[in-house]
Backbone of each chain as ProteinMPNN parsed JSONL, in Angstrom:
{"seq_chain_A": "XXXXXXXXXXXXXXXXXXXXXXXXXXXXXXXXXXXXXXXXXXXXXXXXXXXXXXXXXXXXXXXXXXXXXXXXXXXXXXXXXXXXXXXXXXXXXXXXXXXXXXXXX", "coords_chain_A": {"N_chain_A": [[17.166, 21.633, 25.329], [14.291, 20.072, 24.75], [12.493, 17.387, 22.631], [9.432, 18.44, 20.861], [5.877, 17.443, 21.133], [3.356, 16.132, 19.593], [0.4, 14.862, 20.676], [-2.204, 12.807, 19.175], [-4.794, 11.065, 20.28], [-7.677, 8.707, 19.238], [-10.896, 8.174, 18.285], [-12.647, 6.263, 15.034], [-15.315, 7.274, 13.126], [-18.135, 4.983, 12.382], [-17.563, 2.626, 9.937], [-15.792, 4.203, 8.31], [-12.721, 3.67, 6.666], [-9.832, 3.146, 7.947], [-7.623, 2.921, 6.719], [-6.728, 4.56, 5.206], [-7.29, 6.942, 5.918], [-4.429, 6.423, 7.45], [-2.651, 6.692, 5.226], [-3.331, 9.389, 3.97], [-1.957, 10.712, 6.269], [0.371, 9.651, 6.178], [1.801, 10.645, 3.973], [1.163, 13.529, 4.281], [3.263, 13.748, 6.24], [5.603, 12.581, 5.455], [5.98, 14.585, 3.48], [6.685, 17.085, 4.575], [9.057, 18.529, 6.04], [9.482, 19.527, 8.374], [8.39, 17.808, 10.162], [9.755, 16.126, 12.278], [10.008, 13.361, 13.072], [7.406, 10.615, 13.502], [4.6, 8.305, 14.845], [2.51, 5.509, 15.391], [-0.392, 3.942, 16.576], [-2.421, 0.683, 17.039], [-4.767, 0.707, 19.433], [-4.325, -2.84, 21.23], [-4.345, -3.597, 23.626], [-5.308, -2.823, 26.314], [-7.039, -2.527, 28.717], [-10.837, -2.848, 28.161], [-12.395, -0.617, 29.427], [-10.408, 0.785, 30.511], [-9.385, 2.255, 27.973], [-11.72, 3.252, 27.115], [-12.879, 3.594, 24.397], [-10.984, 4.563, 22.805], [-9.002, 4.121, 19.995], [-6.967, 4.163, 18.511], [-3.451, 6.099, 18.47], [-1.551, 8.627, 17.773], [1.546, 10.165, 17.391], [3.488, 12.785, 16.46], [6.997, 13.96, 16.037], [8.796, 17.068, 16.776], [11.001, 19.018, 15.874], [11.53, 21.393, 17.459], [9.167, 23.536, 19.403], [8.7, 25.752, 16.959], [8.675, 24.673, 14.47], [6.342, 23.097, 14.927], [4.57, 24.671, 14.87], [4.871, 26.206, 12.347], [4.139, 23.992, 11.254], [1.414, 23.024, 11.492], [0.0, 25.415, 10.634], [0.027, 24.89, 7.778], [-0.456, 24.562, 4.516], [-1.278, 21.836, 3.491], [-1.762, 20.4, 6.178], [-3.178, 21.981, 7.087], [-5.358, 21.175, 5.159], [-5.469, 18.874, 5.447], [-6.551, 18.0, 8.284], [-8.607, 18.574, 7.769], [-10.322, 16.43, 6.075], [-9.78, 14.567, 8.543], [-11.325, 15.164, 10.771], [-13.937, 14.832, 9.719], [-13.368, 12.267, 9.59], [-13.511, 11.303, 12.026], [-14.817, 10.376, 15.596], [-14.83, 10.748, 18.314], [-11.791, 12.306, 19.6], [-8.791, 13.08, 21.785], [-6.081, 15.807, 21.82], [-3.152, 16.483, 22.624], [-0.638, 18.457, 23.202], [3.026, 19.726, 23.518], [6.039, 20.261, 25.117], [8.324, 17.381, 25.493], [9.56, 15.791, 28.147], [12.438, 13.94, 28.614], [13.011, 11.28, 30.524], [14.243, 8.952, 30.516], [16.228, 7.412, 28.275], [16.154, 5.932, 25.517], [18.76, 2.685, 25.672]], "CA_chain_A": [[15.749, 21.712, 24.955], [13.396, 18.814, 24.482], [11.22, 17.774, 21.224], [8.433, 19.049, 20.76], [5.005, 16.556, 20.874], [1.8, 16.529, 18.743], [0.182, 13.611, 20.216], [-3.58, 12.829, 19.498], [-5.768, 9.714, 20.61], [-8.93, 9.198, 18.331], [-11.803, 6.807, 17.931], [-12.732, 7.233, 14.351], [-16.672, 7.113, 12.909], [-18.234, 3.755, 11.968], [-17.762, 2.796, 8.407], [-14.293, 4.936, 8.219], [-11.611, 3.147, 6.007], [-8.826, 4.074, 8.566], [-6.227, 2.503, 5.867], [-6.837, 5.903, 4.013], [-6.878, 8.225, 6.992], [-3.286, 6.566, 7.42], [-1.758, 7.361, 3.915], [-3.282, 10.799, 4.043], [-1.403, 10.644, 7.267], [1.778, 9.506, 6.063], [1.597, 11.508, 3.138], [1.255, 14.727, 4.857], [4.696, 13.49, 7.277], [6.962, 12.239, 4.344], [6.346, 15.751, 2.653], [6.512, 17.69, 5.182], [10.38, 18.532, 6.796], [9.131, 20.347, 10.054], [8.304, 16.513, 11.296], [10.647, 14.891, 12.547], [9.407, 11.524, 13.368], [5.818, 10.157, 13.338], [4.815, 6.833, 14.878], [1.462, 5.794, 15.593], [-0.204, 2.401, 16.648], [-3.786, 0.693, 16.938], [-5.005, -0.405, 20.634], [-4.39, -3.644, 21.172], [-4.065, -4.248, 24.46], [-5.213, -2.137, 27.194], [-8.626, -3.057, 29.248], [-11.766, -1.501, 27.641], [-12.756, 0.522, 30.588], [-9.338, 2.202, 30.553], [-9.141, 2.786, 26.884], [-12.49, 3.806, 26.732], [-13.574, 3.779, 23.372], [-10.124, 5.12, 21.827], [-8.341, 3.324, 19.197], [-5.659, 4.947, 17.878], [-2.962, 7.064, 19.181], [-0.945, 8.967, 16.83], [2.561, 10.396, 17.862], [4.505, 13.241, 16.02], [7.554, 14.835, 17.11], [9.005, 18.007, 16.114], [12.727, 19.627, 17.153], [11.058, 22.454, 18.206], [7.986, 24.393, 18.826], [8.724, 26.854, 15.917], [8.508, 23.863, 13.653], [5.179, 22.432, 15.087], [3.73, 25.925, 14.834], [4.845, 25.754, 11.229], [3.572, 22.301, 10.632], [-0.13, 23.885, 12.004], [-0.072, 26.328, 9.705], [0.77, 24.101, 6.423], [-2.033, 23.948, 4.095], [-0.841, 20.365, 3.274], [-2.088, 20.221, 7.44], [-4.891, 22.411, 7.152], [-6.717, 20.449, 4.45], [-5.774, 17.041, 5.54], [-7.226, 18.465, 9.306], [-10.743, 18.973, 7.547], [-9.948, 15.08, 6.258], [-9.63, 13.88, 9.781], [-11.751, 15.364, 11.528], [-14.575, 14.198, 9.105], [-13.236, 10.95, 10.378], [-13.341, 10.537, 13.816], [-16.065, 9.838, 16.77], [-14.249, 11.622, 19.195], [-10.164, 13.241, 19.83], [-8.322, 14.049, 22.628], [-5.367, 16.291, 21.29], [-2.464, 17.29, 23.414], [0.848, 19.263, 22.801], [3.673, 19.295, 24.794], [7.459, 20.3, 25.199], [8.483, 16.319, 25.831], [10.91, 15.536, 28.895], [12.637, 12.413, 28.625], [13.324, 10.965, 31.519], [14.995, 7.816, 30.582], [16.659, 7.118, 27.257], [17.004, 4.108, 25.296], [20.067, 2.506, 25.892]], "C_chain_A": [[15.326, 20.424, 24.256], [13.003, 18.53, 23.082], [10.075, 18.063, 21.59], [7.159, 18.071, 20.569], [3.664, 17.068, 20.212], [1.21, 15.008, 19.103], [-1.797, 13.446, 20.275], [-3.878, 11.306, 19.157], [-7.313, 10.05, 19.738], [-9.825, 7.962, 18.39], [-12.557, 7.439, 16.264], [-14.539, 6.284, 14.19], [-16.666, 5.544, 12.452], [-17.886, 3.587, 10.115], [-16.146, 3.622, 7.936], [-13.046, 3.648, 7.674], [-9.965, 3.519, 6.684], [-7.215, 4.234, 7.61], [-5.994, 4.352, 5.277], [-6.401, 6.72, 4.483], [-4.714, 7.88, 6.734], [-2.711, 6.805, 6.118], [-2.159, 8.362, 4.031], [-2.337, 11.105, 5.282], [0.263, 10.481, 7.139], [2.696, 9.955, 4.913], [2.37, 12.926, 3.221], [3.288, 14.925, 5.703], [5.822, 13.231, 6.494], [6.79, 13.745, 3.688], [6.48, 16.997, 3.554], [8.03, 17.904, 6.26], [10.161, 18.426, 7.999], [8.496, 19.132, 10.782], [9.337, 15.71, 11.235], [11.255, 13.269, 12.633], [7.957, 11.506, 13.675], [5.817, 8.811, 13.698], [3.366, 6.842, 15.04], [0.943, 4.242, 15.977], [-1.813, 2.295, 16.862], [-4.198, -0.255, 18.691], [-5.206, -1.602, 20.338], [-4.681, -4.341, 22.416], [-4.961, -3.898, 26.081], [-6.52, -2.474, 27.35], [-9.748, -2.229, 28.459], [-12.19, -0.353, 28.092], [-11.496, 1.636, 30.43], [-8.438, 2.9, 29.08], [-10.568, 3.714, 26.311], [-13.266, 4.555, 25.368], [-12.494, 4.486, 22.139], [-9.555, 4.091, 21.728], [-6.978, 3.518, 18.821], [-5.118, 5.937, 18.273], [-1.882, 7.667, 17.67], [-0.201, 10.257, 17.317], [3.477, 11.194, 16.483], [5.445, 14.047, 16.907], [8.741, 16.026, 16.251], [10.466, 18.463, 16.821], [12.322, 20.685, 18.047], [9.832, 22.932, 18.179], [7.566, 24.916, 17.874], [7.883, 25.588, 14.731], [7.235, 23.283, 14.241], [4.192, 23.648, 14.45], [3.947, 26.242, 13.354], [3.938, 25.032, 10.304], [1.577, 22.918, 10.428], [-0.78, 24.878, 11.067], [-0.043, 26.23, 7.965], [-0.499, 24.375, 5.717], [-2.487, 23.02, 3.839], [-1.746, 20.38, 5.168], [-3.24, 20.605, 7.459], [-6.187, 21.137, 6.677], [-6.542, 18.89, 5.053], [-6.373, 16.941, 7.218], [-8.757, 18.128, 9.319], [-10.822, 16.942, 7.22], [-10.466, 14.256, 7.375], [-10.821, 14.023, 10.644], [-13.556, 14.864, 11.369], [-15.187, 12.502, 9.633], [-13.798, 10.312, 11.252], [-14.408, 11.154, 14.547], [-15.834, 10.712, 17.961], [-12.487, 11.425, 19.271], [-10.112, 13.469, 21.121], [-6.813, 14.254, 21.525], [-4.248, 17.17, 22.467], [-1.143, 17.754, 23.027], [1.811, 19.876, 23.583], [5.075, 19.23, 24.23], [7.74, 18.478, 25.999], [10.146, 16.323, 27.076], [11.046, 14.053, 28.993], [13.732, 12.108, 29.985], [14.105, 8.99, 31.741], [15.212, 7.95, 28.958], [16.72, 5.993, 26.883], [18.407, 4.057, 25.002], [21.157, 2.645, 24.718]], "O_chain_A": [[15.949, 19.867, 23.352], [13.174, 19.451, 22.284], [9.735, 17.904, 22.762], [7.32, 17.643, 19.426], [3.113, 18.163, 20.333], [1.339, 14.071, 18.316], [-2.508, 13.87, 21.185], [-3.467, 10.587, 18.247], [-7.894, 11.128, 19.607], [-9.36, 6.833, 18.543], [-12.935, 8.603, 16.128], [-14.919, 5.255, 14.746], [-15.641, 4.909, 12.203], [-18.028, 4.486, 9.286], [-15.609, 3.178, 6.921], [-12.633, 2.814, 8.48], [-9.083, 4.062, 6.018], [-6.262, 5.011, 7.652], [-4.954, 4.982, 5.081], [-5.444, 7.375, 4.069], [-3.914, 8.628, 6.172], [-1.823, 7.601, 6.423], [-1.159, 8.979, 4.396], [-1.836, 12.204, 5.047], [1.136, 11.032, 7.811], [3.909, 9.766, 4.822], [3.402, 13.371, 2.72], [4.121, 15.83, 5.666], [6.939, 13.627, 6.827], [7.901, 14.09, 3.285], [6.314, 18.053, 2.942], [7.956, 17.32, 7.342], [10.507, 17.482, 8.708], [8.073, 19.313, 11.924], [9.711, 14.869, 10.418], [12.218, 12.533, 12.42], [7.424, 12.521, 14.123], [6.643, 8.035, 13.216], [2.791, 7.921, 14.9], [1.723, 3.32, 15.74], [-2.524, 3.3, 16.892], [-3.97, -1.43, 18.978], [-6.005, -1.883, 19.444], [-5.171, -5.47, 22.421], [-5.161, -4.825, 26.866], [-7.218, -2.719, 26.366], [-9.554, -1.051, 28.16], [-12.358, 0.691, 27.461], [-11.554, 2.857, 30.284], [-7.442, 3.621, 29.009], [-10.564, 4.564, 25.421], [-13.932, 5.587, 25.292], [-12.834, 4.842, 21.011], [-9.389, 3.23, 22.592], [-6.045, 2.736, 19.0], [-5.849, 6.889, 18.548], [-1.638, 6.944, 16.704], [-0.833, 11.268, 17.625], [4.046, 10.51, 15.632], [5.174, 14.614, 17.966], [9.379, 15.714, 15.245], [10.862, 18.276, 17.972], [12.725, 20.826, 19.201], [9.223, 22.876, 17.11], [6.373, 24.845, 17.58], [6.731, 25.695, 14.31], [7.091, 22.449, 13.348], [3.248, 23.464, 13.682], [2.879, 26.695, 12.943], [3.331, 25.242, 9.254], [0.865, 23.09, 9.439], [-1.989, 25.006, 10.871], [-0.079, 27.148, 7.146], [-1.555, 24.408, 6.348], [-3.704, 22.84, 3.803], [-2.926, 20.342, 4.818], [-4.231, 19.933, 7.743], [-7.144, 20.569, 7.202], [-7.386, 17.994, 5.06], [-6.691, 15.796, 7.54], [-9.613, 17.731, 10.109], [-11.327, 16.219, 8.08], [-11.369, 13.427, 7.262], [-11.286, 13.034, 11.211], [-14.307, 14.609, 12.311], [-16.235, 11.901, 9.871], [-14.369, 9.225, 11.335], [-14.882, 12.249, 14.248], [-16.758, 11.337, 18.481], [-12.013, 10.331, 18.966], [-11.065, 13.96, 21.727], [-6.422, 13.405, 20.725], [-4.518, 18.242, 23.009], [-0.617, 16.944, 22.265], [1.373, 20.653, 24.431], [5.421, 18.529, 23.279], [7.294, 18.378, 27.142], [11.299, 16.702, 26.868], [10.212, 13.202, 29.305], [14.834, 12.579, 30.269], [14.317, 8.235, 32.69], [14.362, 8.6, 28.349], [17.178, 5.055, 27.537], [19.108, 4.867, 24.396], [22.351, 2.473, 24.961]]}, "seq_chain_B": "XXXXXXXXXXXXXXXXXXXXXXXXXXXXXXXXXXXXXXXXXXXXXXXXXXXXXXXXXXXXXXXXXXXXXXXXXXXXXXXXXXXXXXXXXXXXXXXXXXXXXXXXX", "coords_chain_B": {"N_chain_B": [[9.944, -6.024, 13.674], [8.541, -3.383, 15.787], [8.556, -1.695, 18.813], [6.933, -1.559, 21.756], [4.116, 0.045, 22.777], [2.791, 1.999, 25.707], [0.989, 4.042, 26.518], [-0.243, 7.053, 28.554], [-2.799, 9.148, 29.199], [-3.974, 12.255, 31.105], [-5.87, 13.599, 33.627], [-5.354, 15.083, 36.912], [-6.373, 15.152, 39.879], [-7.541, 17.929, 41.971], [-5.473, 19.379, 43.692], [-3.398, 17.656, 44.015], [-0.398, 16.939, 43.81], [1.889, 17.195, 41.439], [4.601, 16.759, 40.983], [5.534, 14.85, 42.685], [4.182, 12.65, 42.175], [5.451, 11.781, 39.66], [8.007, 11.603, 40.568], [7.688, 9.149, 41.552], [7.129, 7.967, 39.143], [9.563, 8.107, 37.755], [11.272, 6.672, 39.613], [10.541, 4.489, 39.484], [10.395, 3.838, 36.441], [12.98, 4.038, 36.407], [13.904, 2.009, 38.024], [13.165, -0.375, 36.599], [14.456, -2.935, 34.427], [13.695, -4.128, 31.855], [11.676, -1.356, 30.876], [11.905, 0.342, 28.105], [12.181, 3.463, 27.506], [11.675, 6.359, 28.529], [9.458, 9.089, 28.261], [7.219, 12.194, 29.022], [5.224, 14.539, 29.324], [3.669, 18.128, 29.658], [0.794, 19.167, 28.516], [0.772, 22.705, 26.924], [-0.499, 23.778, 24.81], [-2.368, 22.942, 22.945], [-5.891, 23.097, 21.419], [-8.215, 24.185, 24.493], [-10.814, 22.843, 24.16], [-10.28, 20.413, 22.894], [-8.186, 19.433, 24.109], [-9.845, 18.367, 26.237], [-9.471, 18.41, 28.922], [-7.944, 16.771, 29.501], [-4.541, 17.369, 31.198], [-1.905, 15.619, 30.762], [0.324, 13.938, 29.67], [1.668, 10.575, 29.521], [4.752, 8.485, 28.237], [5.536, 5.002, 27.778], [8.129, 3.385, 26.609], [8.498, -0.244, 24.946], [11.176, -2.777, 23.991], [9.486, -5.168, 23.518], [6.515, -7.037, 23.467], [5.857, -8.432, 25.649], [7.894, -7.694, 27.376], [6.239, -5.403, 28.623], [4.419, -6.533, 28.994], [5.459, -8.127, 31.575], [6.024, -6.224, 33.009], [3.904, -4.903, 33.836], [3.193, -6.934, 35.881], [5.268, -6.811, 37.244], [6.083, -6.278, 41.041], [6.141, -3.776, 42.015], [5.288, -1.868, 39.749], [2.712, -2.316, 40.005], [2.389, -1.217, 42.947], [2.915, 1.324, 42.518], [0.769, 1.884, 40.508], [-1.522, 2.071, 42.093], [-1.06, 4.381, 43.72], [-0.91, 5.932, 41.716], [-3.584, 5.652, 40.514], [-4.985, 6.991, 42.868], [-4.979, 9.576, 42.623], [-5.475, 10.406, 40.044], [-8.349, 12.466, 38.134], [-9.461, 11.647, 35.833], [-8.862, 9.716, 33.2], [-7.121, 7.97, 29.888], [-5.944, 5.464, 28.262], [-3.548, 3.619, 26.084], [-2.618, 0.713, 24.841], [0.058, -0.328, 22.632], [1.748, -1.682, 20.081], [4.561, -0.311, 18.043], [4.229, 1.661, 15.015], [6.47, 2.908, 12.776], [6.36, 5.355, 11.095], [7.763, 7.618, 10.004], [11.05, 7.952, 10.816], [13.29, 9.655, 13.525], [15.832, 11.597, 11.509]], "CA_chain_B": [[9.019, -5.97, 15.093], [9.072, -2.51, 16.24], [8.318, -1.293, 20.02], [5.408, -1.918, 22.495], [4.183, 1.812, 23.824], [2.357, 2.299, 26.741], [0.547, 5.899, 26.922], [-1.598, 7.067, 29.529], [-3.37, 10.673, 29.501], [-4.839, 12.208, 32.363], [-5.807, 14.486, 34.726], [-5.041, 15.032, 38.42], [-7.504, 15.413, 41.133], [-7.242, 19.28, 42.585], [-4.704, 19.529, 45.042], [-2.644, 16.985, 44.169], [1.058, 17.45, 43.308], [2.606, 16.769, 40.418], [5.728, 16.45, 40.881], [5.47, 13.774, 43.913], [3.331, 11.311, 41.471], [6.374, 12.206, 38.326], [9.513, 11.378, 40.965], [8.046, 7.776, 41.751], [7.102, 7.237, 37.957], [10.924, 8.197, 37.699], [12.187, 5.936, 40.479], [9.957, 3.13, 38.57], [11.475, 3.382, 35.743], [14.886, 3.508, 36.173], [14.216, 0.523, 38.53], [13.241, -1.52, 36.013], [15.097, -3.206, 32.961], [11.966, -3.59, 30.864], [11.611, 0.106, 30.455], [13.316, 0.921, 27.481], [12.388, 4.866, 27.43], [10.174, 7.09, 29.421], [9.364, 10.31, 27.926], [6.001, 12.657, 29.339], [4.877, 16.182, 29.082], [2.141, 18.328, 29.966], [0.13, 20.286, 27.658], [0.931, 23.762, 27.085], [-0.61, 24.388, 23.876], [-3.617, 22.746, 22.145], [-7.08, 24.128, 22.275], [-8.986, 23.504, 25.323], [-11.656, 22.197, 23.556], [-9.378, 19.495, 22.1], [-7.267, 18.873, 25.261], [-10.906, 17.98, 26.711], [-9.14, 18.181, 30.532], [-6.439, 16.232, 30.14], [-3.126, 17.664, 31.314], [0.077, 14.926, 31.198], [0.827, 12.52, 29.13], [3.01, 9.782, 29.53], [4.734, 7.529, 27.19], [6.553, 4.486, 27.759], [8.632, 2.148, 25.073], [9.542, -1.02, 25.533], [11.0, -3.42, 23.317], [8.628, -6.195, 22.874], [5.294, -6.501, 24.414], [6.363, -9.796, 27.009], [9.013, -6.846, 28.559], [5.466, -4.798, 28.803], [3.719, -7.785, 30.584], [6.331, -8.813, 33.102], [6.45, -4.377, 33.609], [2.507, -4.367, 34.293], [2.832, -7.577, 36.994], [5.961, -6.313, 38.792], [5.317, -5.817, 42.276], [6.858, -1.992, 41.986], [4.771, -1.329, 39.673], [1.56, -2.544, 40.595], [2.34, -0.366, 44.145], [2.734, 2.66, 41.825], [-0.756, 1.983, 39.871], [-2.282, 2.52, 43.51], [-0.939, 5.991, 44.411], [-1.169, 7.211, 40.815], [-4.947, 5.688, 40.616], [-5.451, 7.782, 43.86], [-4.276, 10.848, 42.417], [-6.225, 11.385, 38.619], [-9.375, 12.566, 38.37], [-9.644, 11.068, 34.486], [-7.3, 8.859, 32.774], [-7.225, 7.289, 28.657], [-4.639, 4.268, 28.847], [-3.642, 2.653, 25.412], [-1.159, -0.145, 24.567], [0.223, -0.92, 21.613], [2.64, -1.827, 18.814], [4.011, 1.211, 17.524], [4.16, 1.322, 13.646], [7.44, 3.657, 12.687], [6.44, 5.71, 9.775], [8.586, 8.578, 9.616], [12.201, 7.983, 11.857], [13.951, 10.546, 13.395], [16.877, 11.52, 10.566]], "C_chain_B": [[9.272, -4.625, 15.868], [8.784, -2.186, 17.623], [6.865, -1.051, 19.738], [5.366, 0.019, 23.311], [3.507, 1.748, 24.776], [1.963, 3.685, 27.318], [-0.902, 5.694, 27.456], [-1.707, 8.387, 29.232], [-4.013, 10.45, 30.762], [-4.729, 13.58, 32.912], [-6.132, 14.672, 35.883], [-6.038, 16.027, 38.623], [-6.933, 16.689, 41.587], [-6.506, 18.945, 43.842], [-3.706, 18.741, 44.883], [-1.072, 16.78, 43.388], [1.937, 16.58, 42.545], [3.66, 16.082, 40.22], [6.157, 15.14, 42.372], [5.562, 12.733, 42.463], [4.991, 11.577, 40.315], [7.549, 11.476, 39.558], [8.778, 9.913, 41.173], [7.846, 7.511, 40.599], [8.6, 7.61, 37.792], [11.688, 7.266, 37.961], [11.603, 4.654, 39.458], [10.361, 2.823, 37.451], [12.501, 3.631, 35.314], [15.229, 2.567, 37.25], [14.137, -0.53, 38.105], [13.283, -1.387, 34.725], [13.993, -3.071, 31.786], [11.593, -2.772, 30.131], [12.187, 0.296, 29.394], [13.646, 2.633, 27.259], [11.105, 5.078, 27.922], [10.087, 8.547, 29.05], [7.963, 10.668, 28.863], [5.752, 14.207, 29.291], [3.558, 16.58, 29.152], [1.957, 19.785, 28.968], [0.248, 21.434, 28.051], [0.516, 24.531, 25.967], [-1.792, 23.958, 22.699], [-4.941, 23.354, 22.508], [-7.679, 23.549, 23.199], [-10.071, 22.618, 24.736], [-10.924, 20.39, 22.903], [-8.718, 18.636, 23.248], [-8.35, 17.852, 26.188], [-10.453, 17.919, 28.454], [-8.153, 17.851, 30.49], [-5.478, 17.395, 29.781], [-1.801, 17.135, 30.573], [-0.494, 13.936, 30.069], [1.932, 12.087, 29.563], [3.22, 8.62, 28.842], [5.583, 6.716, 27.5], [7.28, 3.458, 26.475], [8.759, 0.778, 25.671], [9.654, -2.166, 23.794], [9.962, -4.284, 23.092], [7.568, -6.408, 23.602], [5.581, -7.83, 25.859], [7.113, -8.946, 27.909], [7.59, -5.792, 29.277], [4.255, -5.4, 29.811], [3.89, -8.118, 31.683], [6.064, -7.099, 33.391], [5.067, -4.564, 34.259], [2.288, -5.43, 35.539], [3.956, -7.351, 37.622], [5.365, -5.503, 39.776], [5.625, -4.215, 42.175], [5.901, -1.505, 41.321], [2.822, -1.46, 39.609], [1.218, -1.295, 42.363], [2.31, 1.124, 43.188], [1.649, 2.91, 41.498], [-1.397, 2.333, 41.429], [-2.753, 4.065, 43.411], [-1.531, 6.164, 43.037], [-2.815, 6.947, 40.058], [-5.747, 6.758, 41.227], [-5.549, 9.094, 43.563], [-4.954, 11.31, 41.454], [-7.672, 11.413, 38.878], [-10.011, 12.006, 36.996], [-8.151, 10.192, 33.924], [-8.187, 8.392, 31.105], [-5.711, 6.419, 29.046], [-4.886, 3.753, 26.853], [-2.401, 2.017, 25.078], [-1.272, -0.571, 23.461], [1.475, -0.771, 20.635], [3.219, -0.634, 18.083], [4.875, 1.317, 16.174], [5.015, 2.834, 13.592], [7.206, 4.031, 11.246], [7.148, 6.77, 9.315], [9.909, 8.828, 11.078], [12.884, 9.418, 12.038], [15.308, 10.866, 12.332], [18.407, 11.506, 11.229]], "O_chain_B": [[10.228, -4.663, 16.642], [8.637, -3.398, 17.778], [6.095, -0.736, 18.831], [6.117, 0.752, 23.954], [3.658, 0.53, 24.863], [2.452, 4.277, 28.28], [-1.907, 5.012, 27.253], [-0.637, 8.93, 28.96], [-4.419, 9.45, 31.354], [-3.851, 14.427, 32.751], [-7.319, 14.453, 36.121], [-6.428, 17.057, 38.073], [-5.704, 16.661, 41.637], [-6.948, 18.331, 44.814], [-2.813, 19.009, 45.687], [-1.028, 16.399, 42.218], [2.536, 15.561, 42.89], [3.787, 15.075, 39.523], [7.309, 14.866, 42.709], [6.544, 12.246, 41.902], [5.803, 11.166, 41.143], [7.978, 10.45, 39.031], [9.658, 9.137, 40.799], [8.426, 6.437, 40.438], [8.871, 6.462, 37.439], [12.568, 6.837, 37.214], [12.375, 3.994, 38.762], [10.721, 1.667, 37.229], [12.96, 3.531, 34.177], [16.389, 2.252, 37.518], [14.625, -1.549, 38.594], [12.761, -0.566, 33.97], [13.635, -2.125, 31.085], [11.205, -2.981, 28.982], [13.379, 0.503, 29.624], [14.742, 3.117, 26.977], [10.023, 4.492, 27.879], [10.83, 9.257, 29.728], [7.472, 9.714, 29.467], [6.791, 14.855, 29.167], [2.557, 15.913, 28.892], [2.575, 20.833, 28.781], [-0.001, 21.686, 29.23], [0.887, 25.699, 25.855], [-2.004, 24.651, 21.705], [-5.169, 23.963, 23.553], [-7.848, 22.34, 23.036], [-9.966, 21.435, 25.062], [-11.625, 19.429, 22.584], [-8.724, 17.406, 23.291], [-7.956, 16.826, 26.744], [-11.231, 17.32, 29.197], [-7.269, 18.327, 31.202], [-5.427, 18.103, 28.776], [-0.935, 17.799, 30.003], [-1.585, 13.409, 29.852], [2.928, 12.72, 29.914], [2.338, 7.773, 28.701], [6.689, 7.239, 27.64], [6.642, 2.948, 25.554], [9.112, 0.664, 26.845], [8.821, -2.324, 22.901], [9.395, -3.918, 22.062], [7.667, -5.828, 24.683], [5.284, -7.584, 27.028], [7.122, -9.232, 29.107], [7.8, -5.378, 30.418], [3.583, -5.022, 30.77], [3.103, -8.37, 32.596], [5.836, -7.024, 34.598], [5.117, -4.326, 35.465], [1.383, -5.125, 36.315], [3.866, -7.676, 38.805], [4.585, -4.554, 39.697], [4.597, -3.615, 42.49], [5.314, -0.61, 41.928], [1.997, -0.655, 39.177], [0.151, -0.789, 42.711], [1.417, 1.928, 43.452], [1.155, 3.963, 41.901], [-1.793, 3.497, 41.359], [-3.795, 4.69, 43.214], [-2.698, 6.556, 43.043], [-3.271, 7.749, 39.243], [-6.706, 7.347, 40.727], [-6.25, 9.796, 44.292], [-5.262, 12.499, 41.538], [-8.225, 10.623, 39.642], [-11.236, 11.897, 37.06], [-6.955, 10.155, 34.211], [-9.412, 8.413, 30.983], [-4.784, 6.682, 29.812], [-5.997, 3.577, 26.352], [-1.317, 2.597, 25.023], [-2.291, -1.12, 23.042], [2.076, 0.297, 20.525], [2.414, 0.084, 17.49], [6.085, 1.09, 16.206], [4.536, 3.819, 14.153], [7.637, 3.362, 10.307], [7.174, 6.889, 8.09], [9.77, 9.595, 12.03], [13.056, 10.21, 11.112], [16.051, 9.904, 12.525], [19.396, 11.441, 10.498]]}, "name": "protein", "num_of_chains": 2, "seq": "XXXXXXXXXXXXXXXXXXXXXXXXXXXXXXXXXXXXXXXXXXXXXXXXXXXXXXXXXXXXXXXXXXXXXXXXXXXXXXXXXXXXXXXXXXXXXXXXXXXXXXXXXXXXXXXXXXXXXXXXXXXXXXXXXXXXXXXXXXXXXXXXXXXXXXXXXXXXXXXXXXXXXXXXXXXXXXXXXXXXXXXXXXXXXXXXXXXXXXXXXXXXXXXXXX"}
């Protein structure tokens, strides 16, 4: 059995201090067991057309479902949810048993 | 200097089969060095509202973003971008740097 993914893409509002979002962000992940790993990064690269107005992708990964469904449930998650969502312009949000299909070496 | 990612979302045009488009992103990368890990997974659990359509994600690593440059002008996978153009009916694409804030333990 796979890990478990939490990954959401975001563009956040104008005026948004994103530095902040990330410490509430990394905050929430250092106190929080039921994450595993957290990575996250800021488009840099990718054409505008096919990034379409998202900035930021943000990557947790969990051992298992149980533990995401946990995490979801946190109130440490809840409130820093209301936080975020405050934030951002538009989200996509997807979640996902991860198959890895190549390993690093 | 931590790893270059490469995540696409998306979702496939009606009718068109999954697991075709998934065995040549397979053959692609484990044909080329570059790659350093290919994980992907398809949503099975956020709210629709959130998911906004998309299905799949897919994530690739690579060490450094020059292994991510030479990956996006090999001929292999330039013939891949074709078919799997042909195939979504939406796509988000973003590249970037990916900032390691909480490692797996």
């Amino acid at each position: 059995m796979g890990d478990f993914k939490h990954l959401v893409i975001a563009k956040f509002k104008e005026g948004v201090v994103v530095d902040e979002i990330l410490k509430g962000m990394e905050k929430l992940v250092s106190e929080l067991d039921t994450v595993k790993s957290f990575e996250w990064g800021q488009d840099i690269e990718s054409q505008e057309m096919l990034r379409q107005g998202f900035t930021h992708a943000f990557l947790m990964t969990f051992q298992k479902k149980e533990d995401f469904t946990a995490f979801l449930g946190h109130p440490s998650h809840v409130e820093f949810s209301a936080t975020f969502s405050a934030a951002i312009e538009k989200i996509v949000l997807l979640d996902f048993p991860a198959a890895l299909v190549k390993a690093p070496a």
